[in-house]
C-alpha positions in Angstrom: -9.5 -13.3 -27.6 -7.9 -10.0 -27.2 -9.5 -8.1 -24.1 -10.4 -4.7 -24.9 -9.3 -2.1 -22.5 -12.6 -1.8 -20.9 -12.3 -5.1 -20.4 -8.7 -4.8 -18.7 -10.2 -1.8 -16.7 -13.1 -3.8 -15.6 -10.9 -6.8 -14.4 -8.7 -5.0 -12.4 -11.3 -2.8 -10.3 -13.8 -6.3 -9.6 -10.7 -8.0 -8.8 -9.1 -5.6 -5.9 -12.5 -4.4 -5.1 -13.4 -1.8 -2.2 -16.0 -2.2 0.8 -18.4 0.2 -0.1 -18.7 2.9 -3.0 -20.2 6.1 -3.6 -20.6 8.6 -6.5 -19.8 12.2 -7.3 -21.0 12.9 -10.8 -18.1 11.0 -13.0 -16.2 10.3 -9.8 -16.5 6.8 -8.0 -15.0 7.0 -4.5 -14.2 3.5 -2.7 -13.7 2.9 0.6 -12.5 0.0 2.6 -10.7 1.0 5.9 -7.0 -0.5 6.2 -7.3 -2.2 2.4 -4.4 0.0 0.8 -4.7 3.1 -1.0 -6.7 1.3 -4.4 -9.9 0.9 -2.7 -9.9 4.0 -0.6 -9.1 6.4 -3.4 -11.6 8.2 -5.9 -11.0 7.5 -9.8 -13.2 8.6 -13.1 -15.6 6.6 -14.4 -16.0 8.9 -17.6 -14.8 12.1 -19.0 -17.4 14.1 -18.4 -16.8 15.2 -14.7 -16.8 18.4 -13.4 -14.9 20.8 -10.9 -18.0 20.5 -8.9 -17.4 16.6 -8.8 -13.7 16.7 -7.3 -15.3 19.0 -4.9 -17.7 16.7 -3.8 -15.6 13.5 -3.6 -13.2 15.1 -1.6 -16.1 16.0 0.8 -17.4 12.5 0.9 -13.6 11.5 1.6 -13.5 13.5 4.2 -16.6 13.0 5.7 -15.7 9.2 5.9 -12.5 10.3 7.8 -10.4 9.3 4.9 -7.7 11.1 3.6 -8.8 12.5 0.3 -6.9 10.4 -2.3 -7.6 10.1 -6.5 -6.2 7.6 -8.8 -5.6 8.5 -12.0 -4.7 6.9 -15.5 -1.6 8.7 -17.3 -3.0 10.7 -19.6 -6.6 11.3 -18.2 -7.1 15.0 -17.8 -8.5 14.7 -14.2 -4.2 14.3 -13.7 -3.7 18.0 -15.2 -6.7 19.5 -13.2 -5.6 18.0 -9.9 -1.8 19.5 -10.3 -3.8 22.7 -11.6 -5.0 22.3 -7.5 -2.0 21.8 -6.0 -2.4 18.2 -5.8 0.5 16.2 -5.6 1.4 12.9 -7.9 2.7 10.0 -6.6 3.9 6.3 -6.3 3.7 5.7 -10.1 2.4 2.8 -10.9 2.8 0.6 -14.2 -0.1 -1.9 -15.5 1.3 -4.6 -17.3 -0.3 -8.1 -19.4 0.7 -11.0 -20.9 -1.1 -14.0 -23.4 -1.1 -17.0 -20.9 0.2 -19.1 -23.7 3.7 -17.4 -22.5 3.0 -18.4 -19.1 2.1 -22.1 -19.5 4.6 -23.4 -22.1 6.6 -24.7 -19.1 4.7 -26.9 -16.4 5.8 -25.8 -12.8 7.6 -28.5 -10.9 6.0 -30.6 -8.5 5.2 -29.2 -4.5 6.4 -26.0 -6.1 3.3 -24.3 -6.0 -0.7 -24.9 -5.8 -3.8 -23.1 -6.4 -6.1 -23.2 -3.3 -9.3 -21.8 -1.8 -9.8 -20.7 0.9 -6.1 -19.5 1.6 -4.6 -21.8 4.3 -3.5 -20.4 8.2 0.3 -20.7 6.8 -0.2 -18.2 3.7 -2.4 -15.6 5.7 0.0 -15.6 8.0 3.0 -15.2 6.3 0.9 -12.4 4.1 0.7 -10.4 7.5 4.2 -10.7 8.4 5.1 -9.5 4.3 2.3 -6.2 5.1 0.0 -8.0 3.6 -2.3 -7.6 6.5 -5.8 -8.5 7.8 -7.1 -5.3 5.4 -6.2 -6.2 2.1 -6.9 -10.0 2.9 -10.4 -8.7 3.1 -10.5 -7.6 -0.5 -9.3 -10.7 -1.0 -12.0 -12.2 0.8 -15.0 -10.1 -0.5 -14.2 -11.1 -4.6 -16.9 -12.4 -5.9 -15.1 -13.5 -8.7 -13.1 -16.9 -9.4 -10.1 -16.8 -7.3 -7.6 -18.8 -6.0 -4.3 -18.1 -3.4 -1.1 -19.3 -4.9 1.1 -21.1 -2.5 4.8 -21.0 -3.3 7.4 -24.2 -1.9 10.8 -24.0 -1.8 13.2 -25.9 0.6 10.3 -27.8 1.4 8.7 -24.8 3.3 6.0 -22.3 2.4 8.0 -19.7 1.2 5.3 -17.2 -0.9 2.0 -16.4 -1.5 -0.1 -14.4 -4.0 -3.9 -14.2 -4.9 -5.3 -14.2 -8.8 -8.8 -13.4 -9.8 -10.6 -14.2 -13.0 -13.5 -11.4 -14.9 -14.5 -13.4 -18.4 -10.9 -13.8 -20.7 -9.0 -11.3 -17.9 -6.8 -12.8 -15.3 -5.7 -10.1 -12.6 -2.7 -11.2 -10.1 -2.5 -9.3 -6.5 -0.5 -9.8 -3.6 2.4 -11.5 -4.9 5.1 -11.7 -1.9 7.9 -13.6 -1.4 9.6 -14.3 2.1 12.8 -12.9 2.4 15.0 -15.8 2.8 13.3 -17.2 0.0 13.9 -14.1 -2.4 15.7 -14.3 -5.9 15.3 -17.7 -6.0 12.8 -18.0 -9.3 9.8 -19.1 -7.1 8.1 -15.5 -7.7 8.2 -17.0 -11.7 6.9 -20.5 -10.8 4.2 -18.8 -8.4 2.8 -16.8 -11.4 2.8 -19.8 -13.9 0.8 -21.5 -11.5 -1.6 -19.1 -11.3 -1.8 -18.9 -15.2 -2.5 -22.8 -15.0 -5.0 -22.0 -12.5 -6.7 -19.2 -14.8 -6.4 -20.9 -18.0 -8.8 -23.4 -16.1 -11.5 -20.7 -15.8 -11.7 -19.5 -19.2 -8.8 -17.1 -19.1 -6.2 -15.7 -21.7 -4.7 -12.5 -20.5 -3.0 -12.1 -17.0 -2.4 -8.3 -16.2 -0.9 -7.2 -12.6 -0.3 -4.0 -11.3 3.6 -2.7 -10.2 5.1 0.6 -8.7 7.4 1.8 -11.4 10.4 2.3 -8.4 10.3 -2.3 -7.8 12.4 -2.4 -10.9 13.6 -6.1 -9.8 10.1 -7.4 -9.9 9.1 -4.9 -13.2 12.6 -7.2 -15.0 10.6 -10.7 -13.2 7.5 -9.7 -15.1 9.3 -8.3 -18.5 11.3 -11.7 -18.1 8.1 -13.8 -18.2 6.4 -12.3 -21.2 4.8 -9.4 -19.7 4.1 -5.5 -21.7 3.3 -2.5 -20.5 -0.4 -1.1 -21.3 -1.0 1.6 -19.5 -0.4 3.0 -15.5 -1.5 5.3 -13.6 -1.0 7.3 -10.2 -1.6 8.2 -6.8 -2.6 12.4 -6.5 -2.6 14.1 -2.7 -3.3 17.5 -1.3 
């Protein structure tokens, strides 16, 4: 099945997802000290929200001593009405999916990479020293969703690491790092077929990831694989 958009929206926010949430009308506003900007920024859940609502979730940001912060889809009007404010866009950030028949026409090679759960002491730790740190391994941690780390080989040493989560036919990839004596090597590409092994298992047929439009190497890794844009979306400050 083709996912629906909703259904690609959906996905993306239960598999990244924030410590706690609150609401301001048609606002939602996560919040999830040191996970990244994603869960500690406020986004519209509808198009019916109000002045009155960026007013109030940029009180509840700062009331939680977090640096009031909205996501926003290109496109959405919340992006025009923010600007109108004086707020400020930034770190573009594209959305991209593919079928996971592209992604498992080739099997990975052997001790190139597995699918585990829990992650194991070498890939958490090798996360950190990639700034992947103990924060956003907490969102890892708190999915509720079928997950799995990915655990990239190469020279017979753990070498990269990445998380996938599964929502129903959606397959969402996080995380995805690569040490750097290990980079441009074509383990990143092996790493993300295993994962579409792994989600294929649970009922899967879409993968979709998220990538700042400025990391054009791994945007050409992603096109390379089989990977389309569908949509983005941005960061907007004060």
């Amino acid at each position: 099945m083709t996912p629906s958009p909703a259904m690609l929206d959906a996905a993306f926010e239960a598999s990244w997802p924030a410590a706690e949430y609150a609401s301001a009308g048609a606002i939602r506003i996560g919040r999830a000290p040191g996970g990244g900007d994603r869960v500690n920024s406020a986004r519209p859940i509808g198009s019916d929200w109000t002045e009155g609502d960026l007013d109030q979730a940029t009180a509840i940001q700062t009331n939680w001593n977090q640096p009031p912060l909205f996501r926003v889809a290109d496109g959405d009007p919340l992006a025009a009405a923010l600007l109108a404010r004086g707020w400020q866009a930034q770190k573009p950030t594209r959305l991209l999916a593919a079928p996971l028949l592209n992604l498992t026409d080739i099997p990975v090679p052997r001790v190139t990479a597995f699918a585990v759960w829990p992650p194991l002491a070498i890939q958490r730790n090798l996360w950190t020293e990639t700034g992947i740190d103990a924060g956003r391994q907490a969102v890892m941690d708190r999915v509720s969703l079928p997950k799995a780390a990915i655990l990239g080989r190469a020279e017979d040493r753990a070498a990269g690491m990445a998380f996938v989560a599964v929502d129903g036919p959606v397959a969402v990839l996080h995380a995805l790092e690569i040490i750097p004596a290990m980079r441009r090597r074509g383990l990143a590409g092996w790493m993300i077929r295993e994962a579409a092994f792994w989600a294929e298992s649970q009922g899967a047929a879409t993968m979709q990831l998220a990538v700042t439009a400025e990391n054009a190497p791994a945007q050409a890794l992603y096109r390379g694989l089989g990977f389309i844009e569908i949509g983005g979306y941005c960061y907007y400050r004060r």
